[in-house]
C-alpha positions in Angstrom: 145.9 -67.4 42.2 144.0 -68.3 38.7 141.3 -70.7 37.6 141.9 -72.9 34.6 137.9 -73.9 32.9 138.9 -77.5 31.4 138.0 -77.9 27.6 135.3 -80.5 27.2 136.8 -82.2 24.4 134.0 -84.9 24.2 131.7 -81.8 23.4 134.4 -80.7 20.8 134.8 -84.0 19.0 130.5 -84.5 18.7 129.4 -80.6 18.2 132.2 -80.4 15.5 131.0 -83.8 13.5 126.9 -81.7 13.3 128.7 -78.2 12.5 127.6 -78.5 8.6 123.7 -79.3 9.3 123.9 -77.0 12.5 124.6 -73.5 10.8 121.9 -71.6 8.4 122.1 -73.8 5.4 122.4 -70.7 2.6 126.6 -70.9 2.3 127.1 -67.8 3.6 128.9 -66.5 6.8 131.1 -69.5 6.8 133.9 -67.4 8.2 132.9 -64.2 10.7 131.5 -62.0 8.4 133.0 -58.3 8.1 132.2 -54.8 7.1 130.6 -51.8 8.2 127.5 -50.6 9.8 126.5 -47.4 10.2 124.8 -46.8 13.8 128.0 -46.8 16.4 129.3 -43.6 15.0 126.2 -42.1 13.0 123.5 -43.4 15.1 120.0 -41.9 13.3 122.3 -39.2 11.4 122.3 -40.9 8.5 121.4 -40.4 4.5 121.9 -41.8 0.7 125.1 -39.2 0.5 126.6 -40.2 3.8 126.5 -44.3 2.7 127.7 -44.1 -0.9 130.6 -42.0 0.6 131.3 -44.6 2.8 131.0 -47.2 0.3 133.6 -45.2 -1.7 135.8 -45.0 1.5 136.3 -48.7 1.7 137.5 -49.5 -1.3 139.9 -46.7 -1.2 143.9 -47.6 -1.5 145.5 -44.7 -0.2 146.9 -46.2 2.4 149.2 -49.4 2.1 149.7 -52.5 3.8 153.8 -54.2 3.5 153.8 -51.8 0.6 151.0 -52.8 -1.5 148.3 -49.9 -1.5 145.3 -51.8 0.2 141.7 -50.9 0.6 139.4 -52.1 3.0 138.1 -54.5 1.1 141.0 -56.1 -0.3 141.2 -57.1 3.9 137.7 -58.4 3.5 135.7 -55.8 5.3 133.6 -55.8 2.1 129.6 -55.2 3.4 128.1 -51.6 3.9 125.6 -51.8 6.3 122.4 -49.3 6.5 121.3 -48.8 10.4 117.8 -47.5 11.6 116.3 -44.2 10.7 115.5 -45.2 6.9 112.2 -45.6 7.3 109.3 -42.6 7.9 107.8 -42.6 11.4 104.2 -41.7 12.2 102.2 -41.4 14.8 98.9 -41.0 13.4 98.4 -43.8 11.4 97.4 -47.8 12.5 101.6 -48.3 11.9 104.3 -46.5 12.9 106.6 -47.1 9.7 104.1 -49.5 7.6 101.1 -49.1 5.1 98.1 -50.7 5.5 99.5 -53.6 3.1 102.5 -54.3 5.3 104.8 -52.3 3.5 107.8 -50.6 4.7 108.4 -46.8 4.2 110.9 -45.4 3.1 112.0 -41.9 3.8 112.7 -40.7 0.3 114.0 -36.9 1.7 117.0 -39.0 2.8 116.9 -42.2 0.9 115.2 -41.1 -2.5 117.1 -44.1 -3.9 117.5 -47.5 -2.6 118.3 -49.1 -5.6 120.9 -47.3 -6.6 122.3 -46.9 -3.2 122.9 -51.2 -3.3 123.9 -50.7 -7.3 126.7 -48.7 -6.3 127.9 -50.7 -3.8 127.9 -54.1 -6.3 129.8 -51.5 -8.6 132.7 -51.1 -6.0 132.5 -55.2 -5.4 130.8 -54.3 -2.1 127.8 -55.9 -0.5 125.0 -53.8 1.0 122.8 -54.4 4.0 119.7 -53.0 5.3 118.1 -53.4 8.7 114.8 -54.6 9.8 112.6 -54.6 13.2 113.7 -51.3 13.7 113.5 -50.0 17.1 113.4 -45.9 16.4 109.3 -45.3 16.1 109.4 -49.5 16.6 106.4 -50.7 14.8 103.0 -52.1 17.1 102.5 -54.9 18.6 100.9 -57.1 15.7 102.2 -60.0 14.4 100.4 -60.2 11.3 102.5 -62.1 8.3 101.8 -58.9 6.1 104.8 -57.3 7.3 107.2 -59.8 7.2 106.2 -60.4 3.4 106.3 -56.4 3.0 109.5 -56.4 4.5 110.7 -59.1 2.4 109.8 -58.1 -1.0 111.0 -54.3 0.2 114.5 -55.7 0.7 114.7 -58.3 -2.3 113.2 -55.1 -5.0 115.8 -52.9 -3.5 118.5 -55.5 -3.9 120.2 -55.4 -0.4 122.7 -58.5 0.2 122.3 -58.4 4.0 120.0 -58.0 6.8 120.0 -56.7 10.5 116.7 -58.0 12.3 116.6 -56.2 15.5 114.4 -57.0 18.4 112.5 -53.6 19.0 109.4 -53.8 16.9 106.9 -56.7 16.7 108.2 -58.7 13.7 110.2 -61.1 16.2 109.6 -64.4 14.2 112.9 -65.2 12.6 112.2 -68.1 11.3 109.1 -66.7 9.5 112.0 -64.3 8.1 114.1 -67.1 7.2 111.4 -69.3 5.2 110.3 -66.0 3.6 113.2 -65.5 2.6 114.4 -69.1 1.8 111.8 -69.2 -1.0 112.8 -66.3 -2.9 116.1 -68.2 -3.8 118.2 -65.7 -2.7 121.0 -66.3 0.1 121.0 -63.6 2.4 123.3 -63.1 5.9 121.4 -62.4 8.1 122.0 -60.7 11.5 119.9 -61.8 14.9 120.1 -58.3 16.8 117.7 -59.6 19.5 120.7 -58.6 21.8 121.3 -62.1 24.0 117.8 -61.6 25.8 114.3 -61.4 23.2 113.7 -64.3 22.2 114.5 -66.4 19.7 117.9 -64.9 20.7 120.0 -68.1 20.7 120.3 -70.8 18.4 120.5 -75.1 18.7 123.0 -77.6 17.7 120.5 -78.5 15.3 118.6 -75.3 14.7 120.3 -71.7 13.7 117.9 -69.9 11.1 120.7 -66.4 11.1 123.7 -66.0 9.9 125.1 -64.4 13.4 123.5 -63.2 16.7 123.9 -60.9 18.7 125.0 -61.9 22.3 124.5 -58.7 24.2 122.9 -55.4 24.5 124.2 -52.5 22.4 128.4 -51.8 23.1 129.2 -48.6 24.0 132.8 -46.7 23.5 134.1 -47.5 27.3 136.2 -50.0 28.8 133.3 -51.7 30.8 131.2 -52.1 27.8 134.0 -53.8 26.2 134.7 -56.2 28.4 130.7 -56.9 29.3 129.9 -57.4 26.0 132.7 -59.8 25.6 131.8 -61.8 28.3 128.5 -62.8 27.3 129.9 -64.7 24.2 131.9 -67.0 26.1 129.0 -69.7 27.0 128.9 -69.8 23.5 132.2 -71.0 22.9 131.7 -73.6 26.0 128.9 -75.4 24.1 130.2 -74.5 20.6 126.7 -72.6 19.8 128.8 -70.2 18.3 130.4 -71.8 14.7 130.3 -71.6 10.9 127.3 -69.6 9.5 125.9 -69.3 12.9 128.9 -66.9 14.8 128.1 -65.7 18.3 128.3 -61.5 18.3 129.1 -58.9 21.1 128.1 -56.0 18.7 130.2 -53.7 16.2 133.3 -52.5 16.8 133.8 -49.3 18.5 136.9 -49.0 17.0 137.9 -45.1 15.7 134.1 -43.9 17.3 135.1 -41.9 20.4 132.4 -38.9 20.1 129.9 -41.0 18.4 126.4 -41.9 18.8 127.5 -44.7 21.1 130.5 -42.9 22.9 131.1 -43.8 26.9 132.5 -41.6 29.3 136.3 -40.4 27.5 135.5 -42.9 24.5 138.4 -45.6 24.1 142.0 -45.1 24.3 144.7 -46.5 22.7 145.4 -50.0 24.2 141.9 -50.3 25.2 140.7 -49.8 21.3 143.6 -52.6 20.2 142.2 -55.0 23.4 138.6 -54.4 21.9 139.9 -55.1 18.5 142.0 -58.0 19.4 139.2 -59.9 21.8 136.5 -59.4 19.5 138.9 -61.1 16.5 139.9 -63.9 19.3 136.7 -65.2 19.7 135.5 -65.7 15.9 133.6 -62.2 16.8 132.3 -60.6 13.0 134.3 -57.9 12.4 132.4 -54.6 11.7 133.6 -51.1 11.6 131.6 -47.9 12.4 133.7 -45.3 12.2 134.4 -42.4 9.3 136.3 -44.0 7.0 136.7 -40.8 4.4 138.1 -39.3 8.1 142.1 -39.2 7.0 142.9 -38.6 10.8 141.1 -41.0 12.2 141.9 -43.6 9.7 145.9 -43.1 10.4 145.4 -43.6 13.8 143.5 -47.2 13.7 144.7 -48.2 9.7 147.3 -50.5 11.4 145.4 -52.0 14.3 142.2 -52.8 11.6 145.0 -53.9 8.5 146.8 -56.4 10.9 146.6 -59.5 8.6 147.9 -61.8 11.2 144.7 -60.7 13.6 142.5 -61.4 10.7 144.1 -64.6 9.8 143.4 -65.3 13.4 139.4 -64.1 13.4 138.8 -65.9 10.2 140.1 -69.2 10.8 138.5 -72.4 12.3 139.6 -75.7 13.8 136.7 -76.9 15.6 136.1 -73.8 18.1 135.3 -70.3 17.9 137.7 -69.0 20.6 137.4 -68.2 24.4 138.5 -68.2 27.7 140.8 -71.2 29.3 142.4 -69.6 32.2 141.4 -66.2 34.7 142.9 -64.6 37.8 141.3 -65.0 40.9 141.3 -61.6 41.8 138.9 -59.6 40.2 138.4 -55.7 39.0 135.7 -54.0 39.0 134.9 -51.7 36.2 131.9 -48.8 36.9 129.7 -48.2 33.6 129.1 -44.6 32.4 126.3 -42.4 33.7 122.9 -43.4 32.9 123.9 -47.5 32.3 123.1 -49.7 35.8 125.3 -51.7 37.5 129.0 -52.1 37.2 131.0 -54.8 35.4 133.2 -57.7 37.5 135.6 -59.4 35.8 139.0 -61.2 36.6 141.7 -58.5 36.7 143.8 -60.8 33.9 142.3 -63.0 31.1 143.5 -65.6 29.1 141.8 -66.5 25.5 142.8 -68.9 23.2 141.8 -70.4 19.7 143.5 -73.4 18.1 144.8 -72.3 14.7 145.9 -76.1 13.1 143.7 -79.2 12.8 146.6 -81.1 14.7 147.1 -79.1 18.0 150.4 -77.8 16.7 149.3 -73.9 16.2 147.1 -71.6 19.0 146.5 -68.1 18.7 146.5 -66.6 23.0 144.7 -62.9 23.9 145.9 -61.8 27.5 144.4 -59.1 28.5 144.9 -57.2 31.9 141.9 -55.4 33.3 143.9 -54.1 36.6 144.9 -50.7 37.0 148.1 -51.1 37.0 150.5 -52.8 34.4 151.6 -56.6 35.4 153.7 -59.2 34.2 152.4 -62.4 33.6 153.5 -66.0 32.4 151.9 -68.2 30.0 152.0 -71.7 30.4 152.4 -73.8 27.6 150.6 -76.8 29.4 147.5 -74.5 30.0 146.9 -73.9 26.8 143.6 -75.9 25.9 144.4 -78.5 22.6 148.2 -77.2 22.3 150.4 -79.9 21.6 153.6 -77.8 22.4 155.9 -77.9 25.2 159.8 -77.8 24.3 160.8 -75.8 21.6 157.5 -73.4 21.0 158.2 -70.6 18.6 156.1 -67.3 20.1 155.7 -64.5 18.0 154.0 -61.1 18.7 151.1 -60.8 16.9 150.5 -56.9 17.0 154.1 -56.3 16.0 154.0 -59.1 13.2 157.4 -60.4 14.6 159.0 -63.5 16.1 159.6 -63.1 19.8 162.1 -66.9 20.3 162.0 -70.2 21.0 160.9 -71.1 24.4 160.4 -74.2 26.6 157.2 -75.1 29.1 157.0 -70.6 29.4 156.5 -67.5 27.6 157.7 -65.8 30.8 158.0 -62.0 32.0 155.4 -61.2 29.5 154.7 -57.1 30.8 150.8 -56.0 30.1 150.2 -52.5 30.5 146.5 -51.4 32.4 144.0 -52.2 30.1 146.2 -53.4 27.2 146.0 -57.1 25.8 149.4 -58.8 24.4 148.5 -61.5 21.6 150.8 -64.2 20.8 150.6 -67.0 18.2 152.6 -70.3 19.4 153.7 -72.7 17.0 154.8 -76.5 18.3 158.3 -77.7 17.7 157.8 -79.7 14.3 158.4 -83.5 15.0 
């Protein structure tokens, strides 16, 4: 048994004729941003040293993509993000990482440098980004327009690119960030961490003062996680909140961080590290690495799951929706979080996700994933396929293995899913 959720394509047709007034009008973000951030693998354990070596590491081309020695860059993960634990924490002053003038503080034992931390990154053709509202030693409860200015001119005089405003401090007025911000003539992405719940954690059709926002609490290196955190960004491809320069986000990727500050129970394994990948990329998700990229082991085992071109092609494109889910089985799995997380995680035992990947219907990119315990073999309907124009003649192809799978009519059939895994197709319409 399966449920099919019919596409509202009235919503389609009038959401996608406001998209260019919707989004954060600074021309930015107008594809899912990607890059690097440092907290899923480093958590607080960070320093000046640790992020220009990681700034080095993606722009390295050691390692080759159809031949051509490619860095991480040259696939566009291009930003270097700085997570909390920058700043110096007190607890015997009126503010926990302030001065009396609103000012942040930086701690120069670790960061004696700021500056040149984001010149070295332009340098490399990176972009750098910093993080704001931060929730270790989480500033008090005032909302006095000092900080937000302090916080402002901090990050404009150290020259960061990007900004992470997270919801754990006081300074929750984004678009007090945004006009700040707006009148030093400086376009900034900029990253709503208010995790799906603080408000203002959701934007408008008419109203999205962020770059991207994040749809969930914090993902964790575990299976349930994954799929949890995935979950909470489909309501945003129903109603098309989620679009250029205004992306719906589950959270970094937790791909290549097994052991790190955000590990679950036995971290991710293989197939559940490319379904991870793969869903995030399905559903317009930014794209942003965590792990050690200057780790040469770690970095062989994921280079060709995070080089895939054909996956990015797929994450960066749009035709008028981010990506989501059109069909699910009716029997469901449940997945048990790690110690210390309530509640457990129910979701259908197979998914289907789509995104259309041509203006005309002709081209749509499928994610099936199968959250069962055992492997199954599933078939994918042609007809079921939300805005796909093909029936006869569809050309499938395998978009992990980069190769064309055949021609089919009405059914990709007998397609085997391991437990946990994810197959990803793209099917192409017979040309007229």
């Amino acid at each position: 048994e399966i449920t099919i959720f019919p596409l509202n394509m009235k919503l389609l047709i009038v959401a996608s004729t406001i998209i260019g007034v919707a989004a954060k009008d600074n021309g930015l973000a107008l594809k899912p941003p990607m890059g690097w951030r440092s907290w899923n693998l480093f958590g607080g354990d960070v320093n000046q040293e640790l992020m220009t070596s990681i700034m080095d590491g993606m722009v390295d081309r050691s390692r080759t993509v159809d031949g051509v020695p490619t860095s991480l860059c040259d696939l566009g993960y291009c930003d270097v993000g700085l997570d909390d634990n920058w700043q110096v924490c007190s607890d015997d002053k009126d503010y926990n990482f302030h001065d009396d003038d609103g000012n942040p503080i930086v701690n120069l034992d670790v960061f004696p440098d700021m500056k040149a931390m984001t010149d070295h990154a332009h340098s490399l053709g990176l972009t750098a980004g910093w993080y704001g509202n931060n929730c270790i030693c989480a500033e008090k409860d005032t909302q006095d327009d000092k900080f937000y200015q302090g916080d402002v001119k901090a990050f404009m005089d150290y020259g960061f690119d990007g900004w992470k405003l997270d919801g754990c401090g006081a300074q929750l007025d984004l678009q007090l960030y945004d006009d700040l911000i707006n009148a030093t003539g400086k376009a900034v992405v900029v990253e709503n961490c208010h995790w799906g719940s603080a408000p203002p954690y959701e934007p408008t059709l008419d109203w999205c003062p962020w770059n991207f926002f994040r749809t969930s609490g914090d993902v964790r290196a575990s299976y349930s996680s994954v799929l949890e955190n995935l979950a909470s960004t489909y309501k945003y491809a129903d109603t098309l909140l989620s679009r250029p320069g205004c992306w719906a986000y589950p959270d970094m990727l937790e791909v290549g961080c097994n052991g790190g500050a955000t590990d679950g129970v036995g971290g991710l394994n293989d197939v559940e590290t490319r379904t991870h990948f793969g869903s995030w990329a399905i559903v317009s998700s930014p794209l942003v690495l965590s792990h050690d990229v200057n780790n040469a082991t770690i970095m062989d085992d994921i280079w060709d799951l995070i080089s895939n071109k054909e996956v990015i092609e797929i994450n960066q494109a749009w035709f008028g929706h981010p990506g989501g889910p059109y069909k699910t089985s009716d029997d469901v799995v449940t997945l048990q979080h790690e110690e210390g997380f309530d509640g457990d995680v129910t979701v259908g035992a197979q998914q289907y996700l789509y995104k259309p990947m041509s203006e005309d219907g002709s081209k749509v990119a499928v994610l099936v994933l199968n959250s069962a315990d055992e492997d199954v073999t599933v078939d994918v309907r042609f007809d079921e396929i939300p805005s796909f124009n093909g029936v006869e003649g569809v050309k499938a192809r395998c978009v992990w293995g980069r190769a064309d799978i055949g021609v089919f009519d009405d059914v990709l059939d007998g397609v085997v899913i391991k437990s946990h895994d994810a197959r990803f197709f793209m099917f192409e319409a017979k040309a007229e």
